[in-house]
C-alpha positions as CSV (number, residue, x, y, z in Angstrom):
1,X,15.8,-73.5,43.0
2,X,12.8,-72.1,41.5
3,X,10.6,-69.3,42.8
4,X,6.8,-69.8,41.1
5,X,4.5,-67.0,41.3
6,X,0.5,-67.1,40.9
7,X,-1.7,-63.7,40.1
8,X,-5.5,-63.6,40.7
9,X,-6.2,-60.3,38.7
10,X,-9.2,-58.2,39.4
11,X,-11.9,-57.1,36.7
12,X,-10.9,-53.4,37.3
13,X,-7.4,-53.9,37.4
14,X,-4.2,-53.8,35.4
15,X,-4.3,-55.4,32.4
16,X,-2.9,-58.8,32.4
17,X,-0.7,-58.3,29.7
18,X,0.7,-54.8,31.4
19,X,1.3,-57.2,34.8
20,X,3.1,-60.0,32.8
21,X,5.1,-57.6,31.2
22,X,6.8,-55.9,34.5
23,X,6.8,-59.4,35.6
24,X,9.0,-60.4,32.4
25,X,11.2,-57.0,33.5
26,X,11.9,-58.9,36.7
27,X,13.4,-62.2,35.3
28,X,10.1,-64.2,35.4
29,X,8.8,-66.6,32.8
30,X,5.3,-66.9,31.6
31,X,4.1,-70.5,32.4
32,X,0.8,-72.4,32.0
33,X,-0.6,-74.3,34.6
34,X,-0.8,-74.2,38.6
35,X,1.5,-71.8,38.5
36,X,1.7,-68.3,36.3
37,X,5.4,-67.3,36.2
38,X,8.8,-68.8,37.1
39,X,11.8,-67.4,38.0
40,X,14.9,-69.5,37.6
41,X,17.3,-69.1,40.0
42,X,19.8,-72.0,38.4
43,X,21.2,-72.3,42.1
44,X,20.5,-73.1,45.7
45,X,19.3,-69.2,47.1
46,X,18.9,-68.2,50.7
47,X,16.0,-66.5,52.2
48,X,17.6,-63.0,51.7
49,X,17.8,-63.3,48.2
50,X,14.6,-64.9,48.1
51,X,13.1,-62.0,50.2
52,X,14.5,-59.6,47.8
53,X,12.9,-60.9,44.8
54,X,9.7,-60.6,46.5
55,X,10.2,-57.0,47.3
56,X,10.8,-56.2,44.0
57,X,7.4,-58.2,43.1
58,X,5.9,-56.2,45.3
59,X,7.0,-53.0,44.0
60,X,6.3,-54.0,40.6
61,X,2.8,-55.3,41.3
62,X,2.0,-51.8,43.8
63,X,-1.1,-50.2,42.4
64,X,-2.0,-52.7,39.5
65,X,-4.9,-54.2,41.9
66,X,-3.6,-58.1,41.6
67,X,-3.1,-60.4,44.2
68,X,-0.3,-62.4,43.8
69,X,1.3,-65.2,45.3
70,X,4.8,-66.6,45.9
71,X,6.5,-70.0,46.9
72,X,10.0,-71.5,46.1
73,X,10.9,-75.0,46.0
């Protein structure tokens, strides 16, 4: 399973290379395309594990003024 994550940055926000950075820190993969960023789980995940990641997106993202959003497949 994959987990794909898109971020709609904000003029007066973080810069995008601070944001794919901490983003990087996490396991995620800079893409081009539909999606921004990628995160590879090599494996079948359950919704826990899925719900963790996107804590720790959260955290990571808290403050930088981005929205963000997340969808595994």
């Amino acid at each position: 399973m994959k987990t794909y994550l898109s971020i709609l940055f904000y003029s007066e926000g973080a810069n995008p290379v601070e944001v794919v950075e901490r983003l990087r820190s996490l396991g995620f993969e800079a893409l081009k395309g539909v999606q921004d960023h990628v995160y590879d789980w090599g494996r079948d995940v359950e919704l826990d594990e899925i719900l963790q990641i996107a804590t720790s997106v959260h955290e990571t993202l808290k403050g930088l003024k981005v929205f963000y959003k997340l969808e595994t497949r």
